[in-house]
C-alpha positions as CSV (number, residue, x, y, z in Angstrom):
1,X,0.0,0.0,0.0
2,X,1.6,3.7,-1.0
3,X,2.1,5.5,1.6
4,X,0.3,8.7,2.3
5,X,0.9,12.3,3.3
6,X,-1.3,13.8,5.7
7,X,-3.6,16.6,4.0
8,X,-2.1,19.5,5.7
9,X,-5.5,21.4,4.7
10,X,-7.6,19.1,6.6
11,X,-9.5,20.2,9.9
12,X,-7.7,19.1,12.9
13,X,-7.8,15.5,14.7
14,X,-12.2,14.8,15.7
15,X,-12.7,15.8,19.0
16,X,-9.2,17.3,20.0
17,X,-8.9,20.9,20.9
18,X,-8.2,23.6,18.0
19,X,-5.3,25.0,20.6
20,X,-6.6,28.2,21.2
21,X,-7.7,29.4,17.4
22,X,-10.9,30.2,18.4
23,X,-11.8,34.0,17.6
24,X,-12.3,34.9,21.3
25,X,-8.5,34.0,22.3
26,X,-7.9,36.6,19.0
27,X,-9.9,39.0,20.7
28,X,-9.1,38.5,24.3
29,X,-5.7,38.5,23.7
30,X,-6.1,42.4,21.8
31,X,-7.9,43.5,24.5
32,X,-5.2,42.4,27.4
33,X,-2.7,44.0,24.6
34,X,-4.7,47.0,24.5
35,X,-4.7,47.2,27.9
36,X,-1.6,47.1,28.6
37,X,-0.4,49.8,26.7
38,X,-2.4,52.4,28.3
39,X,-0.5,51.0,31.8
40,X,2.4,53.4,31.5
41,X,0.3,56.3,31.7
42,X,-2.0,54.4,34.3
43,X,0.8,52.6,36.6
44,X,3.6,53.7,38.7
45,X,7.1,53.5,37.4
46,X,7.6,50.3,39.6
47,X,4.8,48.8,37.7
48,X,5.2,49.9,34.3
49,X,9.0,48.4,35.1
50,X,6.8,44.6,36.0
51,X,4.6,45.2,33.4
52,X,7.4,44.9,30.7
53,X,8.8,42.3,32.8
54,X,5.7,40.6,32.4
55,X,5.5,40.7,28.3
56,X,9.3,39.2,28.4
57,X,8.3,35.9,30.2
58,X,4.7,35.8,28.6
59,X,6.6,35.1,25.5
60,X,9.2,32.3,26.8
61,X,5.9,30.9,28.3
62,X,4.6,31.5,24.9
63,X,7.7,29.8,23.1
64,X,6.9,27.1,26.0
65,X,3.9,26.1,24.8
66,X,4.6,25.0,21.4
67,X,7.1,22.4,22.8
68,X,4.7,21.2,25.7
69,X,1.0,22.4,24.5
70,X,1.0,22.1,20.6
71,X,3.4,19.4,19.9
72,X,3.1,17.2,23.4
73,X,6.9,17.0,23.7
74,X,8.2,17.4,27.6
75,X,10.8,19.9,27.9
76,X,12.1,21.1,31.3
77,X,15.4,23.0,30.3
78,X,13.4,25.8,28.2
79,X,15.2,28.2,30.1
80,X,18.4,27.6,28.0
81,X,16.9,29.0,25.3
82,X,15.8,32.0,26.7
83,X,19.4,32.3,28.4
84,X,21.3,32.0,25.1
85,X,19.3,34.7,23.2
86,X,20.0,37.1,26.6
87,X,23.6,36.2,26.9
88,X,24.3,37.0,23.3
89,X,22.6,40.2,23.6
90,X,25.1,41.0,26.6
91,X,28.1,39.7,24.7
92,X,27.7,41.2,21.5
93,X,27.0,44.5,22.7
94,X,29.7,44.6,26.3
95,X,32.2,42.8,24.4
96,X,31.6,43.4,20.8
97,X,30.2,47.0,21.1
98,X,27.4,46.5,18.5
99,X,24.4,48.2,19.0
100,X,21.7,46.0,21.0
101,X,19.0,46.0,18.5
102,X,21.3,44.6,15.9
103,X,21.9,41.4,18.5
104,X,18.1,41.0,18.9
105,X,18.0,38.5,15.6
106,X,21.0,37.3,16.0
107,X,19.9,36.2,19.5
108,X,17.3,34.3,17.8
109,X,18.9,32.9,15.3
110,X,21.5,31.2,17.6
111,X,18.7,30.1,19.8
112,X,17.0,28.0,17.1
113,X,20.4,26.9,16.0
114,X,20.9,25.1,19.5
115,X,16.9,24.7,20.0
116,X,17.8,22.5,16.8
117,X,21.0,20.8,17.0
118,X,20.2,19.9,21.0
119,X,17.2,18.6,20.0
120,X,18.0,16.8,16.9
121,X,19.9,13.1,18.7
122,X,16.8,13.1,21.7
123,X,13.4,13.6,19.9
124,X,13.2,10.0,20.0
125,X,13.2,9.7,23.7
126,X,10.3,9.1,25.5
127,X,8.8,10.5,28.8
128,X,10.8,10.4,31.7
129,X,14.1,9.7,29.4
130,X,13.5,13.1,27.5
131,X,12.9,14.9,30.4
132,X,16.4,13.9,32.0
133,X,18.1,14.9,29.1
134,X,16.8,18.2,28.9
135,X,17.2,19.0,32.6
136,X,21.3,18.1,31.9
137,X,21.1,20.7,29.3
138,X,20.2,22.9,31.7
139,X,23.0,22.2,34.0
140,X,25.6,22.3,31.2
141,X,24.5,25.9,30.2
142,X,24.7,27.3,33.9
143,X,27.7,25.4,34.6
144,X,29.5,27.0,31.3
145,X,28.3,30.4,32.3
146,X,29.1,30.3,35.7
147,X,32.9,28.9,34.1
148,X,33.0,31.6,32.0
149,X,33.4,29.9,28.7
150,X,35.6,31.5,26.3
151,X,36.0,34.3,28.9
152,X,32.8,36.4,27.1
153,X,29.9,35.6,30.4
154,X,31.1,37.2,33.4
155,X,31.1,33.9,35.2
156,X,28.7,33.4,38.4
157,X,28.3,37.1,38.5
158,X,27.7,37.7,35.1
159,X,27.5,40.7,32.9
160,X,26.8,43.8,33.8
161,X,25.8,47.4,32.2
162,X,23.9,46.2,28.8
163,X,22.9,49.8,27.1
164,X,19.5,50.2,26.5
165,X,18.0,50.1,22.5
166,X,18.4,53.7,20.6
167,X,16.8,54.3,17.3
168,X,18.1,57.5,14.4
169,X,20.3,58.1,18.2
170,X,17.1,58.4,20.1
171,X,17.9,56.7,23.8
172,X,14.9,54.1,24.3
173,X,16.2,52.9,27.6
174,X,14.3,53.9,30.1
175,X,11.5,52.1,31.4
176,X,8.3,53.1,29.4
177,X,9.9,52.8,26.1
178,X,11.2,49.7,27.3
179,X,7.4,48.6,28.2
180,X,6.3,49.4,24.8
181,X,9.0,47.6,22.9
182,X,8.4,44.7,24.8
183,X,4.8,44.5,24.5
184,X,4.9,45.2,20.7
185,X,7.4,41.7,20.7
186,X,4.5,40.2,22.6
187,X,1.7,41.3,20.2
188,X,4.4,40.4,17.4
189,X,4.4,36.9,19.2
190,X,0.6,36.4,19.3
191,X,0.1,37.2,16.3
192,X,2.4,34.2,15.3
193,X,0.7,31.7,17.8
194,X,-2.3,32.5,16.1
195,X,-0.9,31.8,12.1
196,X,0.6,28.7,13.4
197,X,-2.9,27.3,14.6
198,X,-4.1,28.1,11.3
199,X,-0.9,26.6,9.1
200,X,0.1,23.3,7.7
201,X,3.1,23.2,10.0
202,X,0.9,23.4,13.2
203,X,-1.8,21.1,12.4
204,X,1.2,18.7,11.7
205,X,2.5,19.4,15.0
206,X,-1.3,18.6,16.2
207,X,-1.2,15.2,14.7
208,X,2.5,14.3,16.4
209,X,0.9,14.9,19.6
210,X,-2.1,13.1,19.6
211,X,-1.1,9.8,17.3
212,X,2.2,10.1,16.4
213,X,2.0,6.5,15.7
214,X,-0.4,7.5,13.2
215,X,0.9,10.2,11.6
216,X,4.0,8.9,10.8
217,X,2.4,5.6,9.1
218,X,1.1,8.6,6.6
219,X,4.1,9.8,5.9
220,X,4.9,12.5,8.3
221,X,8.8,12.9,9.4
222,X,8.6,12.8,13.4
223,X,11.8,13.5,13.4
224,X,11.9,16.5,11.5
225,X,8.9,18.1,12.7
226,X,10.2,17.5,16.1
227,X,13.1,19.5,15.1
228,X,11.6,22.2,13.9
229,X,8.8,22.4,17.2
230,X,12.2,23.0,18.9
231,X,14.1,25.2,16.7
232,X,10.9,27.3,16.7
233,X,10.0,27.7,20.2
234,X,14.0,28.7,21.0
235,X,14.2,31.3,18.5
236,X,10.8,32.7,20.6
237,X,12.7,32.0,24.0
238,X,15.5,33.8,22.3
239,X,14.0,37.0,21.6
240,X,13.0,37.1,25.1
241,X,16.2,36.4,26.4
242,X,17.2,39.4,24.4
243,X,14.4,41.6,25.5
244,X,15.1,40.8,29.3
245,X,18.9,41.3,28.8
246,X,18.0,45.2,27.6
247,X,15.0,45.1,30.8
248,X,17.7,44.2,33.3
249,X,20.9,45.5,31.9
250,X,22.7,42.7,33.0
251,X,22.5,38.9,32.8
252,X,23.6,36.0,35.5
253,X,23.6,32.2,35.0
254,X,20.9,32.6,38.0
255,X,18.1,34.1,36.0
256,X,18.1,30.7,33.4
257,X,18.4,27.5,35.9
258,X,16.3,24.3,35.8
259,X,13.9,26.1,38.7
260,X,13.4,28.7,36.0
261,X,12.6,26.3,33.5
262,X,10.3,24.1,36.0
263,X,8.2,27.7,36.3
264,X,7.7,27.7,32.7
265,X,6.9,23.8,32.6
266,X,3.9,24.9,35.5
267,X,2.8,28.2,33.9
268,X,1.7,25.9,31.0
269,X,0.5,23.3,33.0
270,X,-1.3,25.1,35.5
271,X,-2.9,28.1,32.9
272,X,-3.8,25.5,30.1
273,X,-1.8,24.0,27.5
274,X,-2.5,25.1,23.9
275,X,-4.4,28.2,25.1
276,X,-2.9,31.6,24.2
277,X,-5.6,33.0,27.5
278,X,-4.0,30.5,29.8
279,X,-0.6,30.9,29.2
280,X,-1.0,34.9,29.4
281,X,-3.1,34.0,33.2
282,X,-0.4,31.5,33.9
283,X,2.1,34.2,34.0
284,X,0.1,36.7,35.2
285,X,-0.3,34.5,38.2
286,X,3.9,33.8,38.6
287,X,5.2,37.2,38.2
288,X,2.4,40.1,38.8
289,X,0.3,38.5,41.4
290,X,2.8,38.1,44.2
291,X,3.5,42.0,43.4
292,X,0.4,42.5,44.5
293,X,1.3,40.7,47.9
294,X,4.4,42.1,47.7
295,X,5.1,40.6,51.5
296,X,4.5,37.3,50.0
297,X,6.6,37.5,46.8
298,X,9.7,35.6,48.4
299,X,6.9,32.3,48.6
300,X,5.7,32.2,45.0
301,X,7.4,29.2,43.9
302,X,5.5,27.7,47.1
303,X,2.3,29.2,46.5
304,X,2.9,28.1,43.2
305,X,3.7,24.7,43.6
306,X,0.3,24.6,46.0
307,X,-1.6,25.9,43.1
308,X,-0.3,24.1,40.3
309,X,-0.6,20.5,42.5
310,X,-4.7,21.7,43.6
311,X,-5.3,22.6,39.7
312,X,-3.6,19.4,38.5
313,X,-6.1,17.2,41.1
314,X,-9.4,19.1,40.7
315,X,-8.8,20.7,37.0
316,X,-5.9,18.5,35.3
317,X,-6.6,20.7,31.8
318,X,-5.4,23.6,33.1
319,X,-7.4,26.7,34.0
320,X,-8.3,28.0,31.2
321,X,-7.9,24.9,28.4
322,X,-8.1,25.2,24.9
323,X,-11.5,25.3,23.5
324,X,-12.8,22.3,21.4
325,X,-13.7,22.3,17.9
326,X,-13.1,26.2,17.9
């Protein structure tokens, strides 16, 4: 029997969520974009400054997703990705002296290029043996930054004094314009979550997750698509990375450890994998939240980890799942 491709134009798998392509995830996710814009004006400076802290880590969470949410593959070193597109922003501008903007892509590009060549021998591995494999790359990348490899990261301490983004030699680096350009990446972002629901290379991504078995007997290249969910969500991860280098004007093998990449795992979990909503309240909930209780920001991870166990038991799809059939 010849062996067939799946129709890439077909509707997605009967009875399996649409992953957040319905149109009010489009619209709820322009109205919380909308909103925030108008915070600047709203918020005090401390806030504005959390605000854009917020956008950076709503689109690793984002990035996130596609591994975990879209294409069902368990990833708990995420955080390298995002660390990789911040620490080549640092270098290339400290070291280098280009101007930050110009790193931003190449932040991203190097993050896919490791998102891809990491992932390329292990997208065979199953469950727990994937898992491992990814937490180690996580310990490699804080071990070689805390070493600092090639004498470029700073070592434990690591680098210090990144300029902030100037345009026709207009300064952009104070707070607010920092807000906006982080929350234009974000809306950039979004709008790409929401082609990739509706493309060929996300339905296929679709059909990994939920019969892989399947898919492949019609042709599909699990290997390569595997690739690719990888090399894609890193270049994401990577423009974060970049964005919160230029936020924080520094960078430390601290801010992208395996905890770091656990909160990302949860903020999936625990908002609602595949859903652009519950990704956005799952990070909402990690990093604006415990601002609010400032006293109790130094127990998040607890809280968290109370919160994500209590969803798991009594909601295991997440608090705000992906809609079905659209």
């Amino acid at each position: 029997m010849n062996k067939q491709v799946i129709d890439a134009t077909s509707a997605p798998l009967a009875g399996k969520p649409t992953l957040g392509g319905s149109r009010r995830a489009v619209w709820i996710g322009i109205a919380l974009w909308l909103v925030g814009l108008l915070l600047p004006v709203a918020l005090s400076p401390a806030w504005v400054t959390i605000g854009g802290v917020f956008a950076i880590y709503a689109i690793v969470a984002l990035s996130q997703d596609i591994v975990l949410g879209r294409a069902g593959i368990y990833d708990m070193g995420h955080a390298v990705y995002f660390g990789i597109g911040a620490y080549v922003t640092a270098v290339l501008s400290l070291s280098f002296g280009w101007p930050v903007l110009w790193t931003v892509p190449v932040g991203v590009l190097v993050s896919a290029f490791f998102g891809a060549i990491l992932s390329a021998p292990i997208v065979k591995l199953r469950g727990d043996y994937l898992l491992v494999v990814t937490i180690g790359f996580n310990a490699i990348f804080v071990l070689a930054m805390k070493n600092d490899i090639f004498g470029l990261t700073g070592g434990p301490d690591g680098l210090f004094g990144v300029a902030g983004p100037t345009v026709f030699g207009l300064d952009l680096g104070d707070q607010n314009s920092l807000f906006y350009l982080n929350w234009v990446a974000l809306a950039v972002v979004l709008w790409l979550m929401r082609n990739l629901n509706r493309s060929a290379l996300g339905r296929t991504f679709r059909y990994l997750k939920y019969d892989e078995l399947a898919a492949t007997t019609l042709g599909v290249n699990s290997h390569k698509y595997k690739v690719a969910v990888f090399a894609l969500a890193a270049a994401i991860a990577g423009l974060a990375g970049s964005l919160f280098a230029m936020q924080l004007s520094a960078v430390s093998p601290g801010s992208f450890s395996f905890a770091d990449s656990v909160t990302l795992f949860a903020i999936v979990l625990v908002g609602g994998q595949a859903s652009v909503p519950g990704v956005l309240l799952g990070t909402a909930m990690m990093f604006v939240v415990p601002q609010i209780f400032s006293g109790l920001a130094q127990y998040r991870y607890f809280v968290f980890g109370i919160a994500m166990i209590v969803i798991m038991v009594l909601r295991p799809q997440g608090i705000w799942p992906a809609r079905k059939g659209g």
